[in-house]
C-alpha positions in Angstrom: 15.0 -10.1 -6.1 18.1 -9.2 -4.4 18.8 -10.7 -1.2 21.1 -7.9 -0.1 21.2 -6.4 3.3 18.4 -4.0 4.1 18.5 -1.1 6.4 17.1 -1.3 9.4 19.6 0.3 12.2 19.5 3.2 10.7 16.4 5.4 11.7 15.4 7.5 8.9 16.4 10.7 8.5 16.1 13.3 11.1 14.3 16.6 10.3 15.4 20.1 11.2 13.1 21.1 14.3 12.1 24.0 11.7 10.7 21.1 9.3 8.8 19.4 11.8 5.9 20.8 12.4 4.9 21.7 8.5 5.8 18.1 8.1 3.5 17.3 11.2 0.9 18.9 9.4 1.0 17.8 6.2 1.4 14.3 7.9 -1.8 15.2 9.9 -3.9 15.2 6.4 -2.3 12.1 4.4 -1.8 9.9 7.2 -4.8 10.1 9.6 -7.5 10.8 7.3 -9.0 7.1 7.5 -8.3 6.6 11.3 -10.1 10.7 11.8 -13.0 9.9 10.1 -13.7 6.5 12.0 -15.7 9.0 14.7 -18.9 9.2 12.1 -19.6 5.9 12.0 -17.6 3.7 14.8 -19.5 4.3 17.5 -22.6 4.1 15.6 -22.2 0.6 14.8 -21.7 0.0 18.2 -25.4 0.4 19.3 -27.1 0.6 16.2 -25.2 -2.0 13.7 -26.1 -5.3 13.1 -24.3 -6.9 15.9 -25.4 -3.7 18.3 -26.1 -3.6 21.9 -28.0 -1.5 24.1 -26.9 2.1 25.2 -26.7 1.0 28.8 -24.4 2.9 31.1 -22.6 -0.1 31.5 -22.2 -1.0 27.8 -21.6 2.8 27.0 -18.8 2.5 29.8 -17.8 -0.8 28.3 -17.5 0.2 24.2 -15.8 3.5 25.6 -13.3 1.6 27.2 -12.6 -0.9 24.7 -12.2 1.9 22.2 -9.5 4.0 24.7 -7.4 0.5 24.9 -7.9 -0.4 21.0 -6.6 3.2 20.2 -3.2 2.8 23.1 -2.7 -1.0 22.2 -2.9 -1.1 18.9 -2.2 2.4 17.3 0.2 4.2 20.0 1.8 1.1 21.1 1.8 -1.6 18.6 2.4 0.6 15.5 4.2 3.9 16.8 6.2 2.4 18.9 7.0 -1.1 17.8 6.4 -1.8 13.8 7.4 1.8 13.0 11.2 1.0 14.3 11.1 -1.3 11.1 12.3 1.2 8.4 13.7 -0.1 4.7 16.2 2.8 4.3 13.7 4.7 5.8 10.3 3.0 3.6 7.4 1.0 5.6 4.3 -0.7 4.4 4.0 -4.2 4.4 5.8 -5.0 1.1 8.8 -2.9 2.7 8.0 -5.4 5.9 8.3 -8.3 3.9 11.1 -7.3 1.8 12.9 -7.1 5.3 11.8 -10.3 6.8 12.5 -12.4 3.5 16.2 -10.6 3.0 17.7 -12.2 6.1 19.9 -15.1 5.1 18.9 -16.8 8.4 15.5 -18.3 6.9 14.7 -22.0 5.3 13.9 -21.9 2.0 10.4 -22.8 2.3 9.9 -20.4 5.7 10.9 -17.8 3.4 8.5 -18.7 0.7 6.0 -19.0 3.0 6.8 -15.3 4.5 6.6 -14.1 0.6 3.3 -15.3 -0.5 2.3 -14.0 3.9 3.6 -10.3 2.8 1.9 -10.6 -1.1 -1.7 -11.6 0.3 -1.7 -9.0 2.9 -0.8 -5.9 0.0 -3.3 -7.9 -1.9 -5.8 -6.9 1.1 -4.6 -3.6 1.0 -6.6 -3.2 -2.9 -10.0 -4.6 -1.2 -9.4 -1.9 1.6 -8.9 0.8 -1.1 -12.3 -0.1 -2.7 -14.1 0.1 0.4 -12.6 3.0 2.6 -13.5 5.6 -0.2 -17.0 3.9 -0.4 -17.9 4.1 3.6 -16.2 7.6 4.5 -18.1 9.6 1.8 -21.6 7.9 2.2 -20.8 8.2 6.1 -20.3 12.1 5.8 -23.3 12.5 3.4 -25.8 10.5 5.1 -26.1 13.5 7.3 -28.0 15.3 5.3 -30.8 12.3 5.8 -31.3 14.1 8.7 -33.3 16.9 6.6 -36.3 16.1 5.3 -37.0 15.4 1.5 -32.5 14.9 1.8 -32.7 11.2 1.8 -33.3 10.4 -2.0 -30.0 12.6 -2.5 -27.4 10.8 -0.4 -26.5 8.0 -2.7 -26.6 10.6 -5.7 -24.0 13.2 -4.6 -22.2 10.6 -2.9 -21.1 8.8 -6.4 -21.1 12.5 -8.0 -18.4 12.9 -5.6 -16.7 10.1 -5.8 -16.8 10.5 -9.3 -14.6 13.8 -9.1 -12.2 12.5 -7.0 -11.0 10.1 -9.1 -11.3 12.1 -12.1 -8.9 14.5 -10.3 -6.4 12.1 -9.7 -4.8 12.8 -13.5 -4.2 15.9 -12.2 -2.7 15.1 -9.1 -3.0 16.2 -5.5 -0.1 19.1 -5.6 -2.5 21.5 -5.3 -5.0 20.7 -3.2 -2.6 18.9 -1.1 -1.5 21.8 0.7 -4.8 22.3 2.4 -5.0 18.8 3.1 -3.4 19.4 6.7 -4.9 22.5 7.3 -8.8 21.1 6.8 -8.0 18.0 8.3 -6.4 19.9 11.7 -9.7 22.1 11.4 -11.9 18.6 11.1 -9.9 17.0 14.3 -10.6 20.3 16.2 -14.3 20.5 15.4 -14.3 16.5 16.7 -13.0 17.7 19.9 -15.0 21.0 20.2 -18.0 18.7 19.6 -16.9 15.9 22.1 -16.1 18.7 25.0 -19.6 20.1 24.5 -21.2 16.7 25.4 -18.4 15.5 27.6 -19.2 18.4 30.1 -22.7 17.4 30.7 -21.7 13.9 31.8 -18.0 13.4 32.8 -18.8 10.0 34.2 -17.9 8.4 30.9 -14.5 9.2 31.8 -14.8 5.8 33.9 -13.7 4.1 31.0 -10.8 5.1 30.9 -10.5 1.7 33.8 -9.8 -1.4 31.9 -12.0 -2.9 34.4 -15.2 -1.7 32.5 -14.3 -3.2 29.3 -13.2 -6.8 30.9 -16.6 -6.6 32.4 -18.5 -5.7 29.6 -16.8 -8.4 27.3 -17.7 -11.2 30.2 -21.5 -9.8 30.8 -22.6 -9.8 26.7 -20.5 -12.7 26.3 -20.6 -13.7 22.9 -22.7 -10.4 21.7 -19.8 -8.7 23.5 -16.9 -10.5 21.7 -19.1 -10.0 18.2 -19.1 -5.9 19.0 -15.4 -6.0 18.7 -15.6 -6.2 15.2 -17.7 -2.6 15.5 -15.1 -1.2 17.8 -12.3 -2.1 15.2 -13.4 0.4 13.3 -12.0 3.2 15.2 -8.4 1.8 14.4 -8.5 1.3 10.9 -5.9 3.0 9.4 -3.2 1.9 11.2 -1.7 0.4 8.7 -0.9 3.8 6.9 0.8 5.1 9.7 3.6 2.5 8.7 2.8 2.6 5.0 3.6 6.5 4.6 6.8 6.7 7.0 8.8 7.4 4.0 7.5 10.4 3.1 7.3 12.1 6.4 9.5 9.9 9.0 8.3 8.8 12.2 9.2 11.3 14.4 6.1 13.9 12.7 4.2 10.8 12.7 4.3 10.4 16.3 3.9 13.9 17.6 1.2 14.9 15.5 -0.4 11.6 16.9 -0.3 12.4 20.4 -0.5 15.9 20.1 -3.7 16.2 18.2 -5.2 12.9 16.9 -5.3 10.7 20.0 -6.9 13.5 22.0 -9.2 14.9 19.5 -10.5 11.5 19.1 -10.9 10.3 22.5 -12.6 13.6 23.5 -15.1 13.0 20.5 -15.9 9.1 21.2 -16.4 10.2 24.9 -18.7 13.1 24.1 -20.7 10.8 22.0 -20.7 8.5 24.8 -22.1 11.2 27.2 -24.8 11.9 24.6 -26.0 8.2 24.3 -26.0 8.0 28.4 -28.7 11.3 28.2 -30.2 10.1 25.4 -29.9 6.8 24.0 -32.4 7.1 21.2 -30.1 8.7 19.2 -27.5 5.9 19.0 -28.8 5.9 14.8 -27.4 9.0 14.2 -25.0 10.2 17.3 -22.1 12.2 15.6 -24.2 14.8 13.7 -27.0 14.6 17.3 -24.1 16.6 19.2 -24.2 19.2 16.3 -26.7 22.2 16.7 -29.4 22.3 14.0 -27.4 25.5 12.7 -24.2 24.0 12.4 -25.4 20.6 10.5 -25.0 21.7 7.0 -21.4 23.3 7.4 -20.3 20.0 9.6 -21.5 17.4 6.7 -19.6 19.6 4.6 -16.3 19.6 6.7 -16.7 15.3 7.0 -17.7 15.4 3.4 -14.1 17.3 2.8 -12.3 15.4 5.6 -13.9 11.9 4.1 -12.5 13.2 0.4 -9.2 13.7 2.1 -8.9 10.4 3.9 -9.7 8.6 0.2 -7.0 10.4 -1.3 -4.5 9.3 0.8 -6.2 5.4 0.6 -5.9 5.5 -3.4 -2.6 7.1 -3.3 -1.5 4.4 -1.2 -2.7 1.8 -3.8 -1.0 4.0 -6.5 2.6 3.5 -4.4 1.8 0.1 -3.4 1.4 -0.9 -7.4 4.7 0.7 -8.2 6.4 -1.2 -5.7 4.8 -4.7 -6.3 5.4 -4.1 -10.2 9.4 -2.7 -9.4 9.3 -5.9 -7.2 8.4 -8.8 -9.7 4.9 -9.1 -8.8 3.0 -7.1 -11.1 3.3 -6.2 -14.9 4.5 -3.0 -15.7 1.8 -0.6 -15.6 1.7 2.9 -17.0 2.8 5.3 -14.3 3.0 9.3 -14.5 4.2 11.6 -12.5 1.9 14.4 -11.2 4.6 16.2 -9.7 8.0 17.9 -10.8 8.6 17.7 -7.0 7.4 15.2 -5.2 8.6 11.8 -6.7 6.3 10.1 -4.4 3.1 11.9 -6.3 2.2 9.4 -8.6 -0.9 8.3 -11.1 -2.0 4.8 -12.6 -4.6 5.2 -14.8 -5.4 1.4 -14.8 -6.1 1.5 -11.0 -7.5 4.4 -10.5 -10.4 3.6 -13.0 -10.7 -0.3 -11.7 -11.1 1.3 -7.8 -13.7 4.0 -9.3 -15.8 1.2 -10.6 -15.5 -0.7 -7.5 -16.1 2.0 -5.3 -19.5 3.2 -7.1 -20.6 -0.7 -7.4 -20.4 -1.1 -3.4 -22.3 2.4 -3.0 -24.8 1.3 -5.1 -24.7 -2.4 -4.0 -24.5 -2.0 -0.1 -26.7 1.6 -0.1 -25.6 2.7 3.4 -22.3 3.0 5.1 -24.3 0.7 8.2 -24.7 -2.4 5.8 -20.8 -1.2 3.8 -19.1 -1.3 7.9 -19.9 -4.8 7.7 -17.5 -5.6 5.0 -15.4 -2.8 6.3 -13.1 -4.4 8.9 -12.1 -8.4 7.8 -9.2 -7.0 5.2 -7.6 -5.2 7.6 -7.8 -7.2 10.9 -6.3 -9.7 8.3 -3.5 -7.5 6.7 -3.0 -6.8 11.1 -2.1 -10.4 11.5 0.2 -10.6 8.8 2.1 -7.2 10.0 2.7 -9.0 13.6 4.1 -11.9 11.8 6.2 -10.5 9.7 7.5 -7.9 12.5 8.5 -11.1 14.9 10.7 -12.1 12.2 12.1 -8.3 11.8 12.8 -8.3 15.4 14.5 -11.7 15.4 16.9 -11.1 13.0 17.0 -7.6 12.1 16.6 -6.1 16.1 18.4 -9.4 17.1 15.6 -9.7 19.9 15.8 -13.2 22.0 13.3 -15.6 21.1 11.5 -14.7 24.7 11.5 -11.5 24.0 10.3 -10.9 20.0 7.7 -13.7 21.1 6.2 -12.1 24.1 5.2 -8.9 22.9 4.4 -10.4 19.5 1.8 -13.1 21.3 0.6 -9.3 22.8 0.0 -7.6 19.9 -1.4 -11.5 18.1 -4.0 -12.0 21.0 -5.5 -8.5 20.5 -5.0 -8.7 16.1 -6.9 -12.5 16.7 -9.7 -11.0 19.0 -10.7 -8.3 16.0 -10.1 -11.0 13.4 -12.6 -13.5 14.9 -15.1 -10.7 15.8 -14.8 -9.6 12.1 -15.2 -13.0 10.6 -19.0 -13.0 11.0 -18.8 -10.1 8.5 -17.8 -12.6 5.9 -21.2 -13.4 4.8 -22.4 -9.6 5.5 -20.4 -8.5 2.8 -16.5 -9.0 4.1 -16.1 -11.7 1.1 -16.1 -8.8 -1.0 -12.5 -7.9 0.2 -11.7 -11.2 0.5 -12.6 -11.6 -3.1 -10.7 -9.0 -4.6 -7.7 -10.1 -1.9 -7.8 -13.4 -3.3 -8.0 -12.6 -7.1 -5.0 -9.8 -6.9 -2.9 -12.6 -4.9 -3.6 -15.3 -7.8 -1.9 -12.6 -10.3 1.4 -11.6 -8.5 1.8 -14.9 -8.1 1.0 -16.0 -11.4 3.4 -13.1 -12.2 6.1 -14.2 -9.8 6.3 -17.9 -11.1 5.7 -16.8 -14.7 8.8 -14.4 -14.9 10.5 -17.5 -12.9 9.7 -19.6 -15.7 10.3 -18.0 -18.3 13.4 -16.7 -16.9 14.4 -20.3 -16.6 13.9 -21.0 -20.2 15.6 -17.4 -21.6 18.7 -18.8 -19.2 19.0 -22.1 -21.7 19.0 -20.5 -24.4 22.3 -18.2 -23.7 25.5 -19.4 -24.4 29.1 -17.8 -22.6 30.4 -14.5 -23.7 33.7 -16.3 -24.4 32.0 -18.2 -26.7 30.2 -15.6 -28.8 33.6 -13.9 -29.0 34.4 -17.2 -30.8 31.9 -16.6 -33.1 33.1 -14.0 -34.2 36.3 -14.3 -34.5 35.4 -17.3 -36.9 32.5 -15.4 -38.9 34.2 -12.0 -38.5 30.8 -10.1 -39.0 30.7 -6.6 -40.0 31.2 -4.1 -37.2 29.1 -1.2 -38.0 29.1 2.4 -36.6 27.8 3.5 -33.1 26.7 2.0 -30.0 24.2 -0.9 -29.4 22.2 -1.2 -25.9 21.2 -4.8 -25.2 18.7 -4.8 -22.3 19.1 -8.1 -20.5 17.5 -9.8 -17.6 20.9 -11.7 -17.0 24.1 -10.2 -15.8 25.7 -12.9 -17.3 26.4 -14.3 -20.8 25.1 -13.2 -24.2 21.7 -11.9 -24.4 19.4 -13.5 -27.1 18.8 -10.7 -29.0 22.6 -9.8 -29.5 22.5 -13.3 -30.8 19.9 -12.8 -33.0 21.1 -9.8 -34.9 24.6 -12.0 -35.5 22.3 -14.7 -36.6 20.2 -12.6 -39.1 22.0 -9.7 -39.6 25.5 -10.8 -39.8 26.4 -7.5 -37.7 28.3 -6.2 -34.5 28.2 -2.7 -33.5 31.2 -1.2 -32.6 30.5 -0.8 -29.2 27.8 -3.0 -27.2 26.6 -2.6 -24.1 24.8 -5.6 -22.3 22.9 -3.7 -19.4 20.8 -5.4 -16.5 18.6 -3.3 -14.3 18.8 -5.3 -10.7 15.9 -4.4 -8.2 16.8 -4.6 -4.6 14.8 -5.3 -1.8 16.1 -2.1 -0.1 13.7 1.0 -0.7 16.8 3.3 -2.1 20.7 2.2 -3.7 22.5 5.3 -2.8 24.1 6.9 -5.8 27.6 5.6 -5.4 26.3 2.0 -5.4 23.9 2.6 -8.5 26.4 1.0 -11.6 28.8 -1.2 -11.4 30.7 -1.2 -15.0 33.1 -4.2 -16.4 35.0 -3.8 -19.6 34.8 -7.1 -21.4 37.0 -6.3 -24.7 36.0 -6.6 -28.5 34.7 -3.3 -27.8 32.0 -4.6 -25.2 30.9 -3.7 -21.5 29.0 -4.9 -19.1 27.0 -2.3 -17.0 25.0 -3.5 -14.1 22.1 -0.8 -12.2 20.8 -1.3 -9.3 17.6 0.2 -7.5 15.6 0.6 -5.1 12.0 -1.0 -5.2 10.2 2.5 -4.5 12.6 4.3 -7.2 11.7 4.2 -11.0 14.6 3.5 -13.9 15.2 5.6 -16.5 17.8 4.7 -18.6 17.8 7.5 -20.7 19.8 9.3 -17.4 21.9 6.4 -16.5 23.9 6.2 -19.8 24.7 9.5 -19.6 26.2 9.1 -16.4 29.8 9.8 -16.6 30.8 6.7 -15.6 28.8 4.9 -18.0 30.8 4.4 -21.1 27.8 5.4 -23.9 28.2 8.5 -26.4 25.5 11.1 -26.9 21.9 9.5 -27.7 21.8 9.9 -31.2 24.8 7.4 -32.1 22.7 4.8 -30.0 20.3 1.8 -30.5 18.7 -0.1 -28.1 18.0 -3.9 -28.3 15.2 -5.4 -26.4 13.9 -9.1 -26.6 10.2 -9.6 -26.7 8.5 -12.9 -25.7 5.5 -14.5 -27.5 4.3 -17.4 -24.9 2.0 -19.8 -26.2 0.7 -22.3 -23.0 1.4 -25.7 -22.9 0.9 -28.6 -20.8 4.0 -28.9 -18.8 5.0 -28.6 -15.5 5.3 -25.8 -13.2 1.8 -24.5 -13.4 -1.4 -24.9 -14.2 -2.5 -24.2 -17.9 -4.7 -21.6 -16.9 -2.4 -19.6 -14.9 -0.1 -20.1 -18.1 -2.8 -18.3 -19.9 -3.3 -16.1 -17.1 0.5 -15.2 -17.5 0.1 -14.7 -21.3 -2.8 -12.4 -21.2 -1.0 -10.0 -18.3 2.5 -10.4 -20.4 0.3 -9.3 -23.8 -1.0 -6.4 -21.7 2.1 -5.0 -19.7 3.6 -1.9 -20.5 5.9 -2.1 -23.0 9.7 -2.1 -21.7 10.2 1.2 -23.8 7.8 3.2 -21.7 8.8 1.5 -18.6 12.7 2.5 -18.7 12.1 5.4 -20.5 13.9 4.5 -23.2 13.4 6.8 -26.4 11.0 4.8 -28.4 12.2 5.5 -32.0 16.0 4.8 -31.0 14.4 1.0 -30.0 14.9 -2.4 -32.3 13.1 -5.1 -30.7 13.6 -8.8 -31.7 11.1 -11.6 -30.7 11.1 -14.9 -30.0 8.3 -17.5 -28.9 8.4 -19.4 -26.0 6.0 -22.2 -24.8 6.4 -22.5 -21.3 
């Protein structure tokens, strides 16, 4: 990867005030779906979860208030106002995060290896997350229908029929139904306030907890049961993370507004009307969001959480889509078949490999767990642990991106730790509950970029020996003079410099030169975007041979069809050209550098990548492809 500057000074771009509120909206249904479903079962957990306490006034008062300072500390504060400033050309998410903390020049070797395999563990939680937010938010909106009687035996059944179709829909892609993402989701966070005012009005004392006093005090009186409900209250900030993770496609200023001026109050009203409810009547704590419905109103409310849980899904497996682009653009992940769903939107992908994996997984932990009680306890431990590793990274950011004093990036950060540290220790008693699940899948995606990383590394090391100087394949052939036949020759090459090995094998075994050669290498930045005038650099060589050099962004795709027919790239209409790519047999060995089965590991994922063809977009029957075996 490139160690090139990455911009952070610059905010993203500013929208037109004309833009903003559409882009509000629209951010209203992508980006708070998981965080605006969290009222179904947060609270819930609270008093009736596994770690529950009683619905005392003074634990009501307490869980109240430790929700309303989770929400302002954590969401409003922490992300909004503080990791949000952290924009790669305008990208966030934790890869963009890391990409940013590992590009300063100003970090050891080792600190930034460290900081690497930090940021590639905590997108590796991001895939556990994935499984498990579809899981919980559409078994949580369907359970309400176990309120009817003779309803119960159905919940687990439509709630995998339903999951069923919306992954099946992702081939399609969500252009269409997108556009009533933020208009359902807006009507979802308006019913959540219209049902918390309804209760809130019979018992305004819970506004009380709005005092930090009350959630001090309950934390001392339960003691360690009080510390162990943390992990329950986490809940209602989950989703955090995509506040930062889909910046890019809406900027931070919608972000922000449509969070204070909707989501944050909608929310708070709802967690306090369910609070006044379980102060009249605290036998309902197993079932308190659809208990402030009427009896009329229950079947069209699980149907608007059953929408607004679909929606908040979409967004998570979306998220995984983009954050599999970015690790593959990046050198972590093999290519993987990618399609576009939209003429539009280049952000509206589709990976048919992980949307089918997350499918599986998603219908295994419905089955497996049963109920989104016994699911919220492996809910929670990926992302109070993808939290931590946000607040690390961002100390770094501020250090030597914001140029912050040490005093200064390290106070607030210690801030923001104490609280991440608090929900990670709660959550850790989830690990034998179910949280190893995320954990699990965490650990196994981290073993394969990594494997991916060194592999590449490797391999690259041993592609490097084998190329000799330019000047002195010129010597060859100006001793062998081989034939120079007709039209133009595209060499694909990991190196910008020297000969590539395939060039040198068609002289070897063919005893020919095309006229013209190009020897092009694709560089990937750690920026999000290379603006246009900075995508090719091009260097004649002579003998009829040049040297082209692309660059892009992590979160932009190559296509090399358009690049040579840029006009400053020196190639002639597609038909006169033939492109040359190397491709690698690797048999493992027992040498250094890695274990033997991660060499195998390698193997298998190299055997299965997408081929380079697909992956450039390079026409496959203008392709020759030469390989070679390696043993690394």
């Amino acid at each position: 990867m490139s160690t090139e500057s990455a911009s952070i000074e610059a905010p993203a771009p500013a929208h037109p005030q004309s833009r903003l509120w559409p882009l509000a909206l629209a951010a209203l249904g992508v980006v708070y779906g998981d965080i605006g479903t969290s009222p179904l079962y947060a609270l819930r957990e609270c008093f009736h979860g596994e770690h529950a306490v009683a619905p005392t006034a003074d634990n009501v008062l307490g869980v109240l208030s430790l929700i309303f300072w989770s929400l302002t500390l954590v969401i409003s504060i922490k992300y909004l106002g503080y990791v949000m400033r952290a924009d790669n050309r305008g990208e966030g998410g934790i890869l963009a995060l890391m990409a940013l903390a590992t590009s300063t020049g100003k970090l050891k070797r080792y600190t930034r290896a460290s900081v690497l395999m930090l940021g590639l563990f905590g997108a590796a939680l991001l895939y556990g997350d994935g499984m498990i937010t579809p899981a919980i938010s559409v078994l949580s909106a369907v359970e309400g229908l176990g309120s009817s009687p003779g309803m119960q035996p159905l919940v687990i059944p439509i709630t995998i029929g339903i999951l069923i179709g919306l992954f099946a829909m992702q081939r399609r892609g969500t252009a269409g139904v997108g556009a009533i993402f933020g208009p359902v989701t807006l009507i979802w966070f308006l019913v959540l306030a219209v049902l918390g005012v309804s209760e809130l009005i019979t018992n305004p004392r819970v506004l009380f907890a709005l005092y930090p006093g009350y959630a001090v005090k309950f934390l001392f009186h339960e003691s360690g049961h009080g510390f162990l409900t943390l992990g329950a209250v986490f809940l209602v900030v989950t989703g955090g993370e995509a506040l930062y993770a889909d910046m890019g496609h809406f900027g931070a200023r919608p972000i922000r507004l449509v969070w204070f001026s909707v989501v944050l109050p909608a929310l708070l009203l709802n967690y306090f009307g369910q609070g006044a409810l379980l102060l009249r009547k605290p036998e309902l704590a197993h079932d308190v969001f659809y208990a402030m419905a009427p009896s009329w109103a229950l079947y069209p409310l699980v149907g608007l959480a059953t929408c607004a849980t679909v929606i908040a899904s979409q967004a998570v497996i979306s998220g995984a889509f983009s954050l599999t682009r970015q690790a593959s653009m990046l050198g972590f992940w093999p290519r993987v078949r990618i399609l576009h769903t939209s003429a539009k939107e280049i952000g509206q992908i589709y990976v048919p490999s992980i949307n089918w994996v997350l499918m599986l997984a998603t219908i295994g932990l419905v089955l497996g767990f049963g109920s989104s009680s016994k699911l919220a306890a492996a809910y929670g431990i990926a992302v109070t642990t993808t939290m931590v590793i946000t607040t690390l990274l961002a100390y770094l950011v501020a250090r030597h991106r914001f140029g912050w004093s040490r005093l200064a990036a390290g106070s607030l950060t210690l801030v923001f730790l104490t609280l991440d540290v608090a929900f990670f220790g709660s959550n850790l008693v989830k690990v034998a509950q179910g949280g190893w699940f995320p954990l699990l899948v965490a650990a196994l995606i981290f073993i394969g970029m990594s494997t991916w990383k060194t592999g590449r590394r490797m391999l690259g090391e041993q592609m490097q020996e084998q190329i000799i100087p330019l000047d002195d394949f010129f010597e060859i052939m100006r001793v062998e003079l081989p034939t120079r036949v007709p039209g133009t020759a595209v060499y694909l090459t990991s190196s910008p410099e020297g000969t590539p090995p395939p060039l040198m094998f068609n002289l070897e075994h063919n005893r020919v030169v095309h006229e013209q050669v190009l020897l092009l290498t694709v560089r990937v930045h750690e920026d999000a975007r290379v603006s246009d005038d900075e995508r090719v650099e091009v260097a004649d060589l002579g003998n009829g041979f040049t040297r082209v050099v692309a660059h892009y962004g992590f979160i932009e795709e190559p296509d090399i069809v358009a690049l040579i027919a840029r006009e400053d790239t020196p190639t002639p209409p597609l038909q006169y050209t033939t492109f040359f790519l190397g491709r690698e047999t690797l048999l493992a060995e027992h040498r250094k550098g890695m274990a033997k089965w991660r060499k195998r590991l390698f193997a298998f994922m190299s055997r299965n990548a997408l081929r380079a063809t697909a992956f450039f977009n390079v026409p496959p029957d203008r392709v020759m492809e030469l390989g070679v075996q390696l043993r690394l």
